[in-house]
DSSP file (Angstrom, degrees, kcal/mol; ACC not computed):
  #  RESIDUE AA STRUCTURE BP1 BP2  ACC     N-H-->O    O-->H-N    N-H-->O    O-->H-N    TCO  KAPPA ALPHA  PHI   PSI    X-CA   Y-CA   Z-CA
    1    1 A X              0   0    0      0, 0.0     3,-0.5     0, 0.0   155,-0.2   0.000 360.0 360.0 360.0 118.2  111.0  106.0   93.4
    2    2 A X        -     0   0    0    153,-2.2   154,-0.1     1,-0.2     3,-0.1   0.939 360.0 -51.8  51.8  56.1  112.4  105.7   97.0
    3    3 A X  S    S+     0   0    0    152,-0.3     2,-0.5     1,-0.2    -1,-0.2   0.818 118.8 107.1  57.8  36.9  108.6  107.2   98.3
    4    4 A X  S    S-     0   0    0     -3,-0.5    -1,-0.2     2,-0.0     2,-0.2  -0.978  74.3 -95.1-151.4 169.0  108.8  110.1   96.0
    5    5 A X        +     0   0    0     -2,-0.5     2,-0.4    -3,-0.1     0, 0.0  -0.376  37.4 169.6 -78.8 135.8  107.0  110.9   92.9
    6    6 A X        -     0   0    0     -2,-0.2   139,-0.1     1,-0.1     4,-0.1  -0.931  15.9-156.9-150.6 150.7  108.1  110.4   89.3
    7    7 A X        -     0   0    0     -2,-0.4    -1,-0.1   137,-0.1     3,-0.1   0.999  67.6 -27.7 -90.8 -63.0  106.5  110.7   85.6
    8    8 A X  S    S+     0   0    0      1,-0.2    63,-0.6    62,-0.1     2,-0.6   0.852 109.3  25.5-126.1 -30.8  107.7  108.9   82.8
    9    9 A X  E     -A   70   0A   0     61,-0.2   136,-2.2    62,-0.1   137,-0.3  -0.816  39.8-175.4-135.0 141.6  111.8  108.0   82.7
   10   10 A X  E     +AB  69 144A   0     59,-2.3    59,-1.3    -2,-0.6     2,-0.3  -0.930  19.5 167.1-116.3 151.5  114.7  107.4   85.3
   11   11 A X  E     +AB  68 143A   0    132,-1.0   132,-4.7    -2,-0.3     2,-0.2  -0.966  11.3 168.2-163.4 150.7  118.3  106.8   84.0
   12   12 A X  E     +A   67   0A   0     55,-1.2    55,-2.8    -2,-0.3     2,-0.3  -0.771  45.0  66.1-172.8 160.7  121.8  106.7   85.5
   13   13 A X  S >  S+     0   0    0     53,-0.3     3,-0.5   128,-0.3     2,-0.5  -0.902  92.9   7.9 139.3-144.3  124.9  105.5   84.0
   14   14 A X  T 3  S-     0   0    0     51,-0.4    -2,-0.1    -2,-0.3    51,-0.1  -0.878 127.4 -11.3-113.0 127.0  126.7  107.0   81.0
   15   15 A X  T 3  S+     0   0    0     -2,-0.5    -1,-0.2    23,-0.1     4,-0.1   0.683  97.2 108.0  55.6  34.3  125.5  110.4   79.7
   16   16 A X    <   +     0   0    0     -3,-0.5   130,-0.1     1,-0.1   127,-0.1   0.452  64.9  70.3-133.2  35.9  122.4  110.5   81.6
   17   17 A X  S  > S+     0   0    0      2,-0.1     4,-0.7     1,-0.1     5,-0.2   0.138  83.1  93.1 -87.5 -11.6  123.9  113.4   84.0
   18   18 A X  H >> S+     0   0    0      1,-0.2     3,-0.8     2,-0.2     4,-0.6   0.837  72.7  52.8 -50.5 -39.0  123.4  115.4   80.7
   19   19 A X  H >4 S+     0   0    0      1,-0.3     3,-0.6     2,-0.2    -1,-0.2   0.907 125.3  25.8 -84.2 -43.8  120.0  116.8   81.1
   20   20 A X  H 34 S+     0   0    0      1,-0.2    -1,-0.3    -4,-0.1   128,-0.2   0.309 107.9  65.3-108.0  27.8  120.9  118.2   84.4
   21   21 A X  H << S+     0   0    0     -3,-0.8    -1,-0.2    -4,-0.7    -2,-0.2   0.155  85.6 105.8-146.0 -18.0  124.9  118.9   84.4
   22   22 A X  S << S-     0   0    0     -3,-0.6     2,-0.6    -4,-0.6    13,-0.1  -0.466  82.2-113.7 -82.2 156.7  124.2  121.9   81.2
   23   23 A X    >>  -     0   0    0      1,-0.2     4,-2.6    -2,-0.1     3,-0.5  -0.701  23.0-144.1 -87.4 128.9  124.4  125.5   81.9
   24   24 A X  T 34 S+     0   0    0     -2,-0.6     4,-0.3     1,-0.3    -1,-0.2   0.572  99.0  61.0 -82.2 -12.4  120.6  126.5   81.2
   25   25 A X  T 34 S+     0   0    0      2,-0.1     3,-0.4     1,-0.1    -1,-0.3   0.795 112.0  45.3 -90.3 -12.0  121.8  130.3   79.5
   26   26 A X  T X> S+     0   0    0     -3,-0.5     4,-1.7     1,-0.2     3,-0.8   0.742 106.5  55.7 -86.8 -44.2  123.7  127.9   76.9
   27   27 A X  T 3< S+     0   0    0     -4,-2.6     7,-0.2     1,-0.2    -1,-0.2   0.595 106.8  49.4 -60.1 -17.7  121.0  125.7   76.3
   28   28 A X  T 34 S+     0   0    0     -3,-0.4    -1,-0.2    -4,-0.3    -2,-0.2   0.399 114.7  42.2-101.9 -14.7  118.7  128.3   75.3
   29   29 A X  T <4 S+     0   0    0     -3,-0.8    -2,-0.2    -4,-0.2    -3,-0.1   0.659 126.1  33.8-101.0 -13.2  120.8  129.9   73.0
   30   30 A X  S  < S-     0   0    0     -4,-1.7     3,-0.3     1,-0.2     2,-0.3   0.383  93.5-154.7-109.2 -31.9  122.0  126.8   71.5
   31   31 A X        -     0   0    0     -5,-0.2     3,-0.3     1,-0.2    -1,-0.2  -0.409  55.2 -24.0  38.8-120.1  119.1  124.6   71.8
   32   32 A X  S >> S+     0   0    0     -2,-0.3     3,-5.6     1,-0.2     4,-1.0   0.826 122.3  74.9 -85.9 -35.8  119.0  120.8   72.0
   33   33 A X  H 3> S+     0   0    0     -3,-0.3     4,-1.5     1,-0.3    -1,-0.2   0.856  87.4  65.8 -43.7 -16.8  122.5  120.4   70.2
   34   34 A X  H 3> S+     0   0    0     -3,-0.3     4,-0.5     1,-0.2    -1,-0.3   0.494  85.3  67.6 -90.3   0.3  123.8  121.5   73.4
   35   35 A X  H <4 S+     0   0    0     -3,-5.6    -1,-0.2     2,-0.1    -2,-0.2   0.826 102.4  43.5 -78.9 -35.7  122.6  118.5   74.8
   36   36 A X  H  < S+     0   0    0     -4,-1.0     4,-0.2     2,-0.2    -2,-0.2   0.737 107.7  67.5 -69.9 -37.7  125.3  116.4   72.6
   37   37 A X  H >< S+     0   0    0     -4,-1.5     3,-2.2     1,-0.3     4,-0.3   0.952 101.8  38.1 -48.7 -60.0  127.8  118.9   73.5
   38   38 A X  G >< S+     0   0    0     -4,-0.5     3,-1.0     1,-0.2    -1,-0.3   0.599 101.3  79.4 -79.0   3.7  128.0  118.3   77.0
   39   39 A X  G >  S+     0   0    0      1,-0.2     3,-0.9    -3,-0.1    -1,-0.2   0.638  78.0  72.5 -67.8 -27.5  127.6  114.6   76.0
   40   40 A X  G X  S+     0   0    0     -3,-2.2     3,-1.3     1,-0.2    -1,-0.2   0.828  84.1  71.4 -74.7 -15.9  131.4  114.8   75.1
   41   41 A X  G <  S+     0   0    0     -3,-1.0    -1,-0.2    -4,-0.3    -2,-0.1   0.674 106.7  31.1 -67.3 -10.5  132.1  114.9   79.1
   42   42 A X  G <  S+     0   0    0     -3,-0.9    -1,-0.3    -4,-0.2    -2,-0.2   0.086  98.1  97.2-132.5   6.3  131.2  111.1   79.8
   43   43 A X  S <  S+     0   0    0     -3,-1.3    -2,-0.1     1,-0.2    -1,-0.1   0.485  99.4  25.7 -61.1   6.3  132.4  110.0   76.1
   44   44 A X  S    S+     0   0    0     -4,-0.1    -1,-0.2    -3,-0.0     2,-0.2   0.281 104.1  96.1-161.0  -9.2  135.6  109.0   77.4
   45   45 A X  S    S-     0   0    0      1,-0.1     2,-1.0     2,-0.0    -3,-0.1  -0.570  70.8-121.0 -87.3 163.9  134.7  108.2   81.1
   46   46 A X        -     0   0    0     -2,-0.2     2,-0.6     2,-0.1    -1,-0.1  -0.775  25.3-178.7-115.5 123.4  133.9  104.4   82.2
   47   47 A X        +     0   0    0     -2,-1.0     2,-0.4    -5,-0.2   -33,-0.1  -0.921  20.3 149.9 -97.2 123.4  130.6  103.1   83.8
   48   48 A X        -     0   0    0     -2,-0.6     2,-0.3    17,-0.1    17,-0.2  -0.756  26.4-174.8-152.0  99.5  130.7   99.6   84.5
   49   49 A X  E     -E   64   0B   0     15,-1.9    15,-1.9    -2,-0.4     2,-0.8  -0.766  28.2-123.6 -86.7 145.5  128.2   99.5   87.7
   50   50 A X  E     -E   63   0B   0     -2,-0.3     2,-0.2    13,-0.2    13,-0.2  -0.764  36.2-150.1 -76.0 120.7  127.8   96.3   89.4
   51   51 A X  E     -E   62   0B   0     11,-3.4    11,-1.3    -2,-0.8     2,-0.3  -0.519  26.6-178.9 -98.5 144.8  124.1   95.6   89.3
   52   52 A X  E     -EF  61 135B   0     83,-1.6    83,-1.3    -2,-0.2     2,-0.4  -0.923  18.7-178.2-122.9 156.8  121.6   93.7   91.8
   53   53 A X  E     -E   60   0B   0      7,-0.7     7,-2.2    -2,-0.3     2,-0.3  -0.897   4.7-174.5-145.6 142.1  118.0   93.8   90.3
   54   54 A X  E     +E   59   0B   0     -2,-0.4    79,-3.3     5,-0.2     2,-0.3  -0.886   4.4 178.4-130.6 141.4  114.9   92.2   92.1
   55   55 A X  E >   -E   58   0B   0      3,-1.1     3,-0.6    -2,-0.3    77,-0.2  -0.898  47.6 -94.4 -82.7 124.2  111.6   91.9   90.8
   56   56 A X  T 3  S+     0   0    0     75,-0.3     3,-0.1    -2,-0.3    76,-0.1   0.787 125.9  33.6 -11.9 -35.2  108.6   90.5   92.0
   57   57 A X  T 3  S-     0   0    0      1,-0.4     2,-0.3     0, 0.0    -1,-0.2   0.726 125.7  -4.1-120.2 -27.3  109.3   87.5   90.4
   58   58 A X  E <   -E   55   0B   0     -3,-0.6    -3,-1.1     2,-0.0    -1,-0.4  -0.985  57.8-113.7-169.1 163.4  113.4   86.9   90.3
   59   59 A X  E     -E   54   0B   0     -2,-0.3     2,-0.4    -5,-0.2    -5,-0.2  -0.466  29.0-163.3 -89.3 146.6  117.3   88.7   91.3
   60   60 A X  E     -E   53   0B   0     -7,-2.2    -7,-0.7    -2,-0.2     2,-0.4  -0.978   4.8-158.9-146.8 140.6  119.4   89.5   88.1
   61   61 A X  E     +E   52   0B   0     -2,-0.4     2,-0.4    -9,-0.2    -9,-0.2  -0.969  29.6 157.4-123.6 103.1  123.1   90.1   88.9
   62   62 A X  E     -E   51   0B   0    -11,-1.3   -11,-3.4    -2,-0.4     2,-0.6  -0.954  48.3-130.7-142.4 166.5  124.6   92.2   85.9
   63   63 A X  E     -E   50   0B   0     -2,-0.4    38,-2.0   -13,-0.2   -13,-0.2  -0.927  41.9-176.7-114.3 127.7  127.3   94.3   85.2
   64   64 A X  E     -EG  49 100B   0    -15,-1.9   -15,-1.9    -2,-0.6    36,-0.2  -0.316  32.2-165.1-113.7 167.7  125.6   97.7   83.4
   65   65 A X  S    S+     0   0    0     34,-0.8   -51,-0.4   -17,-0.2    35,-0.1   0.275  87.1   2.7-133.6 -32.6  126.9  100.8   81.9
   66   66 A X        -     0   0    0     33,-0.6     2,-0.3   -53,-0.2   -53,-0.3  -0.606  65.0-160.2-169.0 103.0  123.6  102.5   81.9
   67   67 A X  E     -A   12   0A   0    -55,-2.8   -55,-1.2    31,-0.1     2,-0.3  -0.644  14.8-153.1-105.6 165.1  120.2  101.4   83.1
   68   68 A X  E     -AC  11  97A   0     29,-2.5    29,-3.4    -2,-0.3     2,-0.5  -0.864  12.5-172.8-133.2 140.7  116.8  102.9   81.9
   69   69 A X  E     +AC  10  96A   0    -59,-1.3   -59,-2.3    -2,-0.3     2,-0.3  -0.995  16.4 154.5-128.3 115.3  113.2  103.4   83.1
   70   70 A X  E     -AC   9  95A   0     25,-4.0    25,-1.9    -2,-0.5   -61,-0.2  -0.997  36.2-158.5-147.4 172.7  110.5  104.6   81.5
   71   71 A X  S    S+     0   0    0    -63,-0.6     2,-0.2    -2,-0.3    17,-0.1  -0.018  75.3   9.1-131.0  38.0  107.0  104.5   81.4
   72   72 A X  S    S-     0   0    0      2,-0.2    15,-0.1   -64,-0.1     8,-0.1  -0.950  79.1 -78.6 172.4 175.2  106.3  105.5   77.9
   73   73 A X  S    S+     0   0    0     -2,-0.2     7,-2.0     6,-0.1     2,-0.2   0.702  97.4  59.2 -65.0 -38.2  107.2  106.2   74.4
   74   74 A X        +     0   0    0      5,-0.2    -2,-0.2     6,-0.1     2,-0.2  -0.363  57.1 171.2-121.6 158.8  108.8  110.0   74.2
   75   75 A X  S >  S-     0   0    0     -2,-0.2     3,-4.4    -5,-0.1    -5,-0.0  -0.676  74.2 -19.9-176.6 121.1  112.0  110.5   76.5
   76   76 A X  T 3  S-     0   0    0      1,-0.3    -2,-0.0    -2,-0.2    70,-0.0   0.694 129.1 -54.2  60.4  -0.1  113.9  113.7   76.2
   77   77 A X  T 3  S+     0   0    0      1,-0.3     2,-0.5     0, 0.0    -1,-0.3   0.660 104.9 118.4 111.0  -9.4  112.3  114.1   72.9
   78   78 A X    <   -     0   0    0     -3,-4.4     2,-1.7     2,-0.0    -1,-0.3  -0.848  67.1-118.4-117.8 148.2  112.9  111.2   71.1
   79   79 A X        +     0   0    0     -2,-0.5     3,-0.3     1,-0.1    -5,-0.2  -0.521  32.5 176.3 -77.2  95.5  110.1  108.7   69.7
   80   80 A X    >   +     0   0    0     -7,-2.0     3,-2.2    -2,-1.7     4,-0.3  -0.096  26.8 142.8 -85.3  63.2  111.1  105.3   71.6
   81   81 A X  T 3   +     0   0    0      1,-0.3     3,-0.4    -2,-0.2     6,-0.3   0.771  68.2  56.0 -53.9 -28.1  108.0  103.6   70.1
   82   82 A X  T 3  S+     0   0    0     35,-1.9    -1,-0.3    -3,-0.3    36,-0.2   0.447  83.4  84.8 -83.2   3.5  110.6  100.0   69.8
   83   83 A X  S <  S+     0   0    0     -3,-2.2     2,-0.5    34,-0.5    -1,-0.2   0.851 103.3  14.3 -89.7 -27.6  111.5   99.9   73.5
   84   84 A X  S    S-     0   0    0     -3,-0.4     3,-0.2    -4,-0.3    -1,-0.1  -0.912  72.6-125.0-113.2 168.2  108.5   98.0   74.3
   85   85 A X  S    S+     0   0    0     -2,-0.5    -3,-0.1     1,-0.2    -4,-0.0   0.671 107.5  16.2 -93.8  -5.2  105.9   96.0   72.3
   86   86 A X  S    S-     0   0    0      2,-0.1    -1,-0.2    -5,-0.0    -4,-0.1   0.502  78.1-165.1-157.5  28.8  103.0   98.0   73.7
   87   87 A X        +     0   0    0     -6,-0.3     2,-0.2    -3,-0.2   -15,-0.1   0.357  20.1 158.0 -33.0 142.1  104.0  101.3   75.5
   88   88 A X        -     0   0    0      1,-0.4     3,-0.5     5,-0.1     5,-0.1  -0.795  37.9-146.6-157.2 152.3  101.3  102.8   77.6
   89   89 A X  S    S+     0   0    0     -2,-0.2     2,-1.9     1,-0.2     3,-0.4   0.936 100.0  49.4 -72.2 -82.9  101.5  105.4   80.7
   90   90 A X  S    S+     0   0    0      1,-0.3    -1,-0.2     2,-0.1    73,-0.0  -0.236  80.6  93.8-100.7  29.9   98.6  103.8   82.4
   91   91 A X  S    S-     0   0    0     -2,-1.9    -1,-0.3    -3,-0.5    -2,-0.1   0.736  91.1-110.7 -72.7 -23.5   99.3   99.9   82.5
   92   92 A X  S    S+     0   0    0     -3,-0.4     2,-0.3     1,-0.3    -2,-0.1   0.910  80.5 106.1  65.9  63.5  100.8   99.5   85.5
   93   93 A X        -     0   0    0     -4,-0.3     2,-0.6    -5,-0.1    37,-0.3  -0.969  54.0-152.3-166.4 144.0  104.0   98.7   84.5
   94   94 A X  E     - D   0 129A   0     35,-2.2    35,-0.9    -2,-0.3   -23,-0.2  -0.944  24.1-134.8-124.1 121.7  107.3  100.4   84.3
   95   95 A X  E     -CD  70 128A   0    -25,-1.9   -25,-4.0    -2,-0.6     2,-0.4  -0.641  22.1-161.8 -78.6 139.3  110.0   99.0   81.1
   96   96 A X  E     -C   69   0A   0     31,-2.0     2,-0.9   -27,-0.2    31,-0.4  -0.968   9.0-168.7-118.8 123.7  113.6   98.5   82.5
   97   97 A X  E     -C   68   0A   0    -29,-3.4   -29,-2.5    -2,-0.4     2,-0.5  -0.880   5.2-165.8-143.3 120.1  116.4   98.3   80.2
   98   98 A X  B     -H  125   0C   0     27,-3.4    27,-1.7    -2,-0.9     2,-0.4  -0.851  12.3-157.7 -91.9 133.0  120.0   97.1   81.6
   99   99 A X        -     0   0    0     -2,-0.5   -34,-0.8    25,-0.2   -33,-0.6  -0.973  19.0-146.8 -81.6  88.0  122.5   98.0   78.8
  100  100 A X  B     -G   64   0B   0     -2,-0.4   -36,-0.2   -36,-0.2    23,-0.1  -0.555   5.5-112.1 -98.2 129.0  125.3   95.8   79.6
  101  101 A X        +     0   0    0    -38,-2.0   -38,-0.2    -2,-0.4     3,-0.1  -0.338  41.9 154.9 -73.9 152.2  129.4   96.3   79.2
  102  102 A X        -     0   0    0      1,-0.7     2,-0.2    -2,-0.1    -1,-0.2   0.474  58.8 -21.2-142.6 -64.3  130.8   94.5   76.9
  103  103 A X  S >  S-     0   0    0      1,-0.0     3,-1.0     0, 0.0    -1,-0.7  -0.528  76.8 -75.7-155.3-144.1  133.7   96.0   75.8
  104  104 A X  T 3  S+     0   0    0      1,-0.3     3,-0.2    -2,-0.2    -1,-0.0   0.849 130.5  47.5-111.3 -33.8  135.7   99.8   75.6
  105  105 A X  T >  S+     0   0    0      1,-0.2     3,-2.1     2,-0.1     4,-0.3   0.229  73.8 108.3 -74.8  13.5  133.1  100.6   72.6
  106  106 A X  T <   +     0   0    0     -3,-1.0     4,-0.2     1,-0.3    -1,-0.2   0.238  67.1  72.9 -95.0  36.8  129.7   99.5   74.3
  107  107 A X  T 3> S+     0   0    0     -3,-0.2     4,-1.1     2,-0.1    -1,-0.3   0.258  80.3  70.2 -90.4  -5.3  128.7  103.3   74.6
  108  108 A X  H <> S+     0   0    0     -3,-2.1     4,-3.2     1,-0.2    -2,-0.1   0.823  80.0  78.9 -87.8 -11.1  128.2  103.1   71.1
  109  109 A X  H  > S+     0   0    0     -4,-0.3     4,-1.3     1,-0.2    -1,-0.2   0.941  87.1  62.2 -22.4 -79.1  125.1  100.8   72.4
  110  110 A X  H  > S+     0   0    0     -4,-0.2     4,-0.7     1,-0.2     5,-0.4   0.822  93.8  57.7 -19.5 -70.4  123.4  104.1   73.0
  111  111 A X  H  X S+     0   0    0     -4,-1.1     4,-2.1     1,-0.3     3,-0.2   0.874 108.6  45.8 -19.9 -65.5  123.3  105.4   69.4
  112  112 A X  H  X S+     0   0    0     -4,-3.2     4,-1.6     1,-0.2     6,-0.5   0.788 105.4  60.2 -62.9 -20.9  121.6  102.7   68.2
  113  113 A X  H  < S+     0   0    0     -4,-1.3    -1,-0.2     1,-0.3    -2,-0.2   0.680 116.3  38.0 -84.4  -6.0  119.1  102.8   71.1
  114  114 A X  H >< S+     0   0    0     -4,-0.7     3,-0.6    -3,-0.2    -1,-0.3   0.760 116.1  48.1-108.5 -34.6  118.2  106.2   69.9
  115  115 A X  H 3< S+     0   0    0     -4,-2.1    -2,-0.2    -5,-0.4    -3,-0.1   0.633 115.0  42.5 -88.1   5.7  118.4  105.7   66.3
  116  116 A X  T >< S-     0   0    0     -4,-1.6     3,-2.4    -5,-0.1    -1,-0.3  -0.650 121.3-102.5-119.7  61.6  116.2  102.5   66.0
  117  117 A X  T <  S-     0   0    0     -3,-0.6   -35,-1.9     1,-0.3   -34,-0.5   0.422  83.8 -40.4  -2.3  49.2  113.5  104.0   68.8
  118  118 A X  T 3  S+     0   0    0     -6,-0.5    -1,-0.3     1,-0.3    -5,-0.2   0.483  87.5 153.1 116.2   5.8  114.8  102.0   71.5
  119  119 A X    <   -     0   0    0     -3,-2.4     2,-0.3    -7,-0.4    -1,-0.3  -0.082  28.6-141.4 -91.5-163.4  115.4   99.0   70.4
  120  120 A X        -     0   0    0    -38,-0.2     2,-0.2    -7,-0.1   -21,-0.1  -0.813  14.5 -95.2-130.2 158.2  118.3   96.6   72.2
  121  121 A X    >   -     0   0    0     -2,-0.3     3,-2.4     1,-0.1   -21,-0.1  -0.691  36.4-118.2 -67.8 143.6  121.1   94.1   72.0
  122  122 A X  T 3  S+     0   0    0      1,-0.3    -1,-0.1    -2,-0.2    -2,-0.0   0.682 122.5  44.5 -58.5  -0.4  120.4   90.4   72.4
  123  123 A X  T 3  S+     0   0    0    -23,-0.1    -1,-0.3     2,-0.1     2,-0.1   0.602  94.9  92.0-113.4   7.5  122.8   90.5   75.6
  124  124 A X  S <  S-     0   0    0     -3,-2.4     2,-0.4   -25,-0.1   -25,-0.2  -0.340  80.3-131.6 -92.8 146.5  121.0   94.0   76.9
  125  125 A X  B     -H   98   0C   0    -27,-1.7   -27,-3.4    -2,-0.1     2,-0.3  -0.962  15.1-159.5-126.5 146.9  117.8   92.8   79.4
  126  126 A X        -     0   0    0     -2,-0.4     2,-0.4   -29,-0.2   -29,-0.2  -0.863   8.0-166.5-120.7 144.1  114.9   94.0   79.0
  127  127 A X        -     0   0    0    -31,-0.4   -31,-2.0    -2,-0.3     2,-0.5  -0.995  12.3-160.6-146.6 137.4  111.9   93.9   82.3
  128  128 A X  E     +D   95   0A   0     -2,-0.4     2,-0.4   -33,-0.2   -33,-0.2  -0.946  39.7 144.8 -87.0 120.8  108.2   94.4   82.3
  129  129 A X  E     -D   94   0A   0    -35,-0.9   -35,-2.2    -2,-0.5     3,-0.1  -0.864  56.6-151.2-164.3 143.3  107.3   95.2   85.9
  130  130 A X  S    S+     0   0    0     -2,-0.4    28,-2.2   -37,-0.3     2,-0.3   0.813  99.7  27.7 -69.0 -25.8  105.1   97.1   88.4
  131  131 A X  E     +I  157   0D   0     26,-0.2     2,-0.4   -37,-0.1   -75,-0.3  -0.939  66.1 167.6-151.1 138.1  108.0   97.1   91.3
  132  132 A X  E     -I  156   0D   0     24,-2.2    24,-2.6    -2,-0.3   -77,-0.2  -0.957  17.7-159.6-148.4 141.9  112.1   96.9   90.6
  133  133 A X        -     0   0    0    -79,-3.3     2,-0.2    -2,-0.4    22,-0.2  -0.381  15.6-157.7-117.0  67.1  114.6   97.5   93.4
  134  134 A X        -     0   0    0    -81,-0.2    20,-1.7    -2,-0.1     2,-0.5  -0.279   4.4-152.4  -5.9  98.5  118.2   98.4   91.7
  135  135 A X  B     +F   52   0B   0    -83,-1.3   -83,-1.6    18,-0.2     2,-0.3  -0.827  30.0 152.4 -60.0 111.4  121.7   98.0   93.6
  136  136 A X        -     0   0    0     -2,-0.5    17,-0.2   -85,-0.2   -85,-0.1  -0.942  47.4 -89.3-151.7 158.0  124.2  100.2   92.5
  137  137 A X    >   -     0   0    0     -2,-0.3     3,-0.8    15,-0.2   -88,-0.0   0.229  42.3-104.0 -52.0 164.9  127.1  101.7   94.0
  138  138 A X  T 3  S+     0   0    0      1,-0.2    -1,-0.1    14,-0.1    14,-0.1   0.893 110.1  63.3 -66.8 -39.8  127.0  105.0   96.0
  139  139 A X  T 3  S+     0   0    0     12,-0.1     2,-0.4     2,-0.0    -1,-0.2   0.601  77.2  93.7 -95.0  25.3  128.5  107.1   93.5
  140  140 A X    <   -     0   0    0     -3,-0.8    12,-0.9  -128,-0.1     2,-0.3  -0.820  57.4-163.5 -61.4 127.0  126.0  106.8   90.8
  141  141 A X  B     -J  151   0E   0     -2,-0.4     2,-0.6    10,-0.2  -128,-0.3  -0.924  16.3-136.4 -84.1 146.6  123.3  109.6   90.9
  142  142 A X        -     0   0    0      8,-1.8     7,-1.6    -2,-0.3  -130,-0.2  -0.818   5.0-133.5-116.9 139.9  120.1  108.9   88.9
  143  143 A X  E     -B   11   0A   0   -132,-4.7  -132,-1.0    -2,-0.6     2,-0.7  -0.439  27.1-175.6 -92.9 155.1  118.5  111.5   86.6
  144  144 A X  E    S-B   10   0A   0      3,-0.5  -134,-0.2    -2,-0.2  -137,-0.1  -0.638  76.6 -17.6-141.5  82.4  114.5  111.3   87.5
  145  145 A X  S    S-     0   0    0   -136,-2.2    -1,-0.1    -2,-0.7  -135,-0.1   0.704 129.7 -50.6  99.1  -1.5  112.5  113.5   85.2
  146  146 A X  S    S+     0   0    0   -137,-0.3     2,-0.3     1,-0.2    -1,-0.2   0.739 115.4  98.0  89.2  18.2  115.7  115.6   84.1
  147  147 A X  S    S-     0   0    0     -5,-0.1     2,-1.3  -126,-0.0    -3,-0.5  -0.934  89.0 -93.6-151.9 178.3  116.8  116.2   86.6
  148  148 A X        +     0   0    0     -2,-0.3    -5,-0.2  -128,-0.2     3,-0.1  -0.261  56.9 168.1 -81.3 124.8  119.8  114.8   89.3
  149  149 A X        -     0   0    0     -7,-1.6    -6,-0.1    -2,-1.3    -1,-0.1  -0.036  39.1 -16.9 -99.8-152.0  117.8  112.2   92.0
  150  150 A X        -     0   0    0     -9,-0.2    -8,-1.8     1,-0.1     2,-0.4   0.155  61.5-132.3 -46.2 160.8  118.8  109.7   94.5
  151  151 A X  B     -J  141   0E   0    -10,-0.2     2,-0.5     2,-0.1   -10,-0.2  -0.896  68.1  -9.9-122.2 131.8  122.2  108.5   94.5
  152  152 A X  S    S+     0   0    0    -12,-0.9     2,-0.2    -2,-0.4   -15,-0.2  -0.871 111.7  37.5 109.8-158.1  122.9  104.8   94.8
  153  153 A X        -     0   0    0     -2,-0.5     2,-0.3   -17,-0.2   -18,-0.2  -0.417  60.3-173.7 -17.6 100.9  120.0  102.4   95.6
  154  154 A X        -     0   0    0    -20,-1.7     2,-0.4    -2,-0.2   -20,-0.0  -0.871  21.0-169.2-122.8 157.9  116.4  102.6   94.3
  155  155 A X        -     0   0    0     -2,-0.3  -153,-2.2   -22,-0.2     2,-0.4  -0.998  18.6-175.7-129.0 135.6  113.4  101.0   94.9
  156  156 A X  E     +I  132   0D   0    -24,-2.6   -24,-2.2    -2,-0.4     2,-0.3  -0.999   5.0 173.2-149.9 120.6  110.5  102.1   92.1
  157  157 A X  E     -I  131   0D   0     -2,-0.4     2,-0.5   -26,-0.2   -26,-0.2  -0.948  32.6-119.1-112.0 152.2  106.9  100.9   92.2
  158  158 A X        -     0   0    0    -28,-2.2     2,-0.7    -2,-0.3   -28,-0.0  -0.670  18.8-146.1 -92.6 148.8  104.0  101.9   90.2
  159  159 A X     >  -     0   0    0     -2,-0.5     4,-0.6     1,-0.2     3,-0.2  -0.914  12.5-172.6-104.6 116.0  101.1  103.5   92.1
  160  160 A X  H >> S+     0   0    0     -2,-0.7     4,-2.4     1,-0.2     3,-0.6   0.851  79.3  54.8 -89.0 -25.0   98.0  102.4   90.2
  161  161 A X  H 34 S+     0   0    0      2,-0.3    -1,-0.2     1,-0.2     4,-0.1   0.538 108.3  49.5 -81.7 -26.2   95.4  104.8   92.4
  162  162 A X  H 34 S+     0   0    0     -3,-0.2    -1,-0.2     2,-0.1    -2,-0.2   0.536 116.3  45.1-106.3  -0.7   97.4  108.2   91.7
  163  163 A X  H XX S+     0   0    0     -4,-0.6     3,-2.2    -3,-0.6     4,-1.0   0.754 109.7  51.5 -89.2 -47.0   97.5  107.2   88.0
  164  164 A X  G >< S+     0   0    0     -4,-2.4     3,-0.6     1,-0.2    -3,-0.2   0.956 109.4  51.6 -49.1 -42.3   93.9  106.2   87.7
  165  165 A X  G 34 S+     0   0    0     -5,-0.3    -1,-0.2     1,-0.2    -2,-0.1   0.922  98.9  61.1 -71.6  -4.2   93.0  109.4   89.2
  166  166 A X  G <4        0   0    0     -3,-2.2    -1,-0.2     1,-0.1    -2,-0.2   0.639 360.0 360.0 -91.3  -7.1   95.3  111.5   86.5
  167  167 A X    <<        0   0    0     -4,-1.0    -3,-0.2    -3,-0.6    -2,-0.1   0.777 360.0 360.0-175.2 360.0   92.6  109.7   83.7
């Protein structure tokens, strides 16, 4: 992502400053419930990025709340076995999953994406791809591993030659 390295998920939107926005002595006395805690800080804020997407293969113009990257099943700890039909680290391929506003409740979007392992709404886009380039505004920051990444614009390819060498 933007010529620097990352392993299995990217996110930025609504609530996905969580992982890296908690006080780490709270989180340790607390555990993961303190991840839902600080959750309450972007219940009530609005994302509605205007999105540009290119792909090898075609431009998508959407307006998004919270878009998603991953390159695998597990994120944060939760099984998203349903977010693709065939999850593998080592295809060459990265899943991209636009969560698109809809209306003053479409955080509730989320929930389900966690409590069905990932699966989507029919008006939600879904991408298989080695290569995506993302437009979003400047004051987005994107969480990259758990932690706070670029802000703004990314461009994310898969490197198939530094994953073949990990197996």
């Amino acid at each position: 992502m933007n010529n620097e390295y990352f392993i299995y998920a990217a996110a930025t939107g609504k609530f996905s400053n969580v992982s890296y926005k908690i006080d780490r002595t709270r989180l340790k006395k607390i555990g993961g419930i303190g991840y839902l805690l600080n959750a309450h800080h972007d219940l009530f804020t609005k994302h509605s990025m205007d999105v540009i997407i290119k792909t090898n293969e075609f431009t998508l113009k959407r307006r998004a709340f919270l878009i998603f990257i991953a390159s695998g099943s597990r994120v944060g700890g939760f099984n998203i076995s349903k977010f693709t039909k065939n999850p593998k680290f080592n295809d060459g391929k990265l899943d991209v999953r636009i969560i698109t506003r809809n209306h003053i409740f479409s955080w509730v979007k989320i929930i389900w994406f966690y409590l069905f392992k990932g699966r989507h709404f029919h008006n939600d886009r879904h991408l298989n791809t080695n290569y995506v380039k993302i437009s979003i505004p400047n004051k987005y920051t994107w969480n990259v591993d758990g932690e706070a990444g670029p802000i703004g614009e990314i461009e994310v390819y898969v490197n198939p030659k530094k994953i073949k060498k990990l197996f």
